[in-house]
C-alpha positions in Angstrom: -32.5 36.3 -59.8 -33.3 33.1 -57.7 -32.6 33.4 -54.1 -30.2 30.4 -53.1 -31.7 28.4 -50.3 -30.4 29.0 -47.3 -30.3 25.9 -45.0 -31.5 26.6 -41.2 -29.4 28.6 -38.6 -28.8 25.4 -35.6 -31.1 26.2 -32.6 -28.5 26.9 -29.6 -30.5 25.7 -26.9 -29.7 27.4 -23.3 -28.2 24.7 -21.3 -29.3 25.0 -17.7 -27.1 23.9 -15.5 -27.1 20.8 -14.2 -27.3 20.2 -10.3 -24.3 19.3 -8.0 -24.2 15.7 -7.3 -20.9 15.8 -5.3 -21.6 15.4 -1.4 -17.4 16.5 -0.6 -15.6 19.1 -2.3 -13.0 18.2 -4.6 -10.0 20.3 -4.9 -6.8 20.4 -7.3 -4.5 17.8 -7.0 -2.4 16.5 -9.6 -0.9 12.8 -9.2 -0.4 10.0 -11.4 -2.5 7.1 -11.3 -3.4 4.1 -12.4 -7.5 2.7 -13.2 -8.5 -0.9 -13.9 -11.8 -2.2 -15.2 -12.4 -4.9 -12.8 -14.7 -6.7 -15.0 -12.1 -7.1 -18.0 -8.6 -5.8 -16.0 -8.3 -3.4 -18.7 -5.5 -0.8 -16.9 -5.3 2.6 -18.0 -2.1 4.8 -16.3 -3.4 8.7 -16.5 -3.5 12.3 -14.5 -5.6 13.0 -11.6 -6.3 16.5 -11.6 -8.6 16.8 -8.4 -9.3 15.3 -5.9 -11.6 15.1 -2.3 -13.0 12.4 -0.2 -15.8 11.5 -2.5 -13.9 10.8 -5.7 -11.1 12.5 -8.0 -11.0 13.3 -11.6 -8.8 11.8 -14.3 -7.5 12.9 -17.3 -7.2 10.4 -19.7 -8.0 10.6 -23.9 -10.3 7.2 -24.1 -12.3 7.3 -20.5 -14.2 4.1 -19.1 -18.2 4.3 -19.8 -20.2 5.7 -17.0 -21.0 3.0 -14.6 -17.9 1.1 -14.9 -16.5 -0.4 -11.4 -12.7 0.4 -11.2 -9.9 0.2 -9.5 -7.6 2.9 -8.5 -4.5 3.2 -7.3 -3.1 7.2 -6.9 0.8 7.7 -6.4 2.4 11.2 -5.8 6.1 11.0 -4.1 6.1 8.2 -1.7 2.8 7.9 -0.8 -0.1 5.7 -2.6 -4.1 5.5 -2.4 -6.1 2.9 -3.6 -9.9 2.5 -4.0 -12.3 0.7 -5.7 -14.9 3.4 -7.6 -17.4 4.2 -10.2 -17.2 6.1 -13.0 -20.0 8.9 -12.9 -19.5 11.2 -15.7 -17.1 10.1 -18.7 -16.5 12.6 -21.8 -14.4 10.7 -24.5 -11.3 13.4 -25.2 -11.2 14.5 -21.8 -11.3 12.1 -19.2 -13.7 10.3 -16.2 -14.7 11.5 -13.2 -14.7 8.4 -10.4 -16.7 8.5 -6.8 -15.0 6.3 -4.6 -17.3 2.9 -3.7 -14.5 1.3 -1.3 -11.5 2.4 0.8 -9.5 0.1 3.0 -9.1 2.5 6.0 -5.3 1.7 5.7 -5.6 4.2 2.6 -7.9 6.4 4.6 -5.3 8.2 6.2 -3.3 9.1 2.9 -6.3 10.5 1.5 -6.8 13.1 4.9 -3.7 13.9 4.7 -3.1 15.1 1.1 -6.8 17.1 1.4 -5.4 18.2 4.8 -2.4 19.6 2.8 -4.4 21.3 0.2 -6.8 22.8 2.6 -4.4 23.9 4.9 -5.7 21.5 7.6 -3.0 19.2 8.0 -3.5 15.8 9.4 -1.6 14.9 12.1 0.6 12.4 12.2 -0.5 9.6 14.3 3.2 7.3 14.1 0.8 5.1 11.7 3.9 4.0 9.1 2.8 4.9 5.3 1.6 1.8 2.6 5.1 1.5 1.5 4.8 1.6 -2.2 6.3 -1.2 -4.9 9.2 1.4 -5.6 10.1 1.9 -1.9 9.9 -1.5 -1.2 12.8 -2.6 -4.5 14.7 0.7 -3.6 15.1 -0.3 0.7 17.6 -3.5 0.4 20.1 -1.3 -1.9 19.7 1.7 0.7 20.4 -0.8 3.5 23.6 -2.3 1.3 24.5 1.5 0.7 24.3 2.4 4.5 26.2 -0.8 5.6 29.1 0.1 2.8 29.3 3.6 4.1 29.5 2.4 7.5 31.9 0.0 6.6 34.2 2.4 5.0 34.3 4.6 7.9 35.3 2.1 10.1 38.3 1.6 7.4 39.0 4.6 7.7 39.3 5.4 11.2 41.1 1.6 11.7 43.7 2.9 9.1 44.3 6.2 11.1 44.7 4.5 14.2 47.2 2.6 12.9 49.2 5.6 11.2 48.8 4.3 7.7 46.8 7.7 6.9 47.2 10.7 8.7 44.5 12.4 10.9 44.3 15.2 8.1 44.2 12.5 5.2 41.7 10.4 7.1 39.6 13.3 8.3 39.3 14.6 5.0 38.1 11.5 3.5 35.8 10.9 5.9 34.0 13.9 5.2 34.1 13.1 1.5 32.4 9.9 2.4 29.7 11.2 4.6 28.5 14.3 2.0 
């Protein structure tokens, strides 16, 4: 009987492992964000999953090559981050991982204070405001118009009391109505 031929077993190689490049820790964190190619403005909108001073990590299916200069822009609640960066290690499927090149100082702060969160170090507030984001900044004139109706309205109200047109319990209880 002839032997079938048997084709070779792969050679598993032991990887060693390679050497930390990071200079800062990075630590979980998940926010969305937003990466641009500055060379072609291609914009990708994705997941950080970590983050520290150096650079953060993003998810994303179709990374950037290494070496590509982007820009980054990080949102979680009400605050923002942005940064121009590098991409240092990019693994198609998974996602990138950026070191930050350039921070305005402005977005300094934001950064401290989420790792201050995480590490339990919290910044102190210094009475610097916070970048107001493109959201906050749409969303302010219709909180001002709602603030100046409600004020409005409680003026009514109390006028309309005053003048005995509503009672004090009729008045009272729509004034509390209005300020829940």
């Amino acid at each position: 009987m002839a032997s079938e031929p048997t084709t070779p077993e792969p050679e598993v190689l032991a990887a060693e492992p390679l050497p930390e490049r990071r200079t800062q820790p990075r630590y979980q964190f998940t926010a969305s964000v937003e990466v641009t190619e500055v060379k072609s403005g291609t914009k990708a909108k994705a997941r950080v999953s970590d983050l520290g001073m150096g650079g953060c990590y993003v998810d994303l299916s179709s990374p950037f090559p290494i070496g590509t200069t982007v820009k980054i822009r990080i949102v979680r609640e009400t605050k923002s981050f942005e940064a121009l960066g590098k991409v240092t290690y990019s693994l198609a499927g998974m996602g990138m991982g950026l070191m930050f090149t350039t921070v305005d100082p402005k977005y300094l702060r934001t950064l401290e204070r989420w790792i201050g969160e995480i590490t339990g170090d919290i910044v102190p507030d210094d009475g610097e405001e916070e970048q107001e984001t493109p959201e906050q900044a749409q969303a302010a004139p219709a909180a001002a118009a709602s603030a100046e109706h409600t004020y409005v309205l409680h003026e009514l109200l109390i006028a309309l009391m005053r003048k005995g047109v509503l009672s004090d319990t009729e008045g009272k209880g729509m004034l509390q109505k209005l300020l829940k």
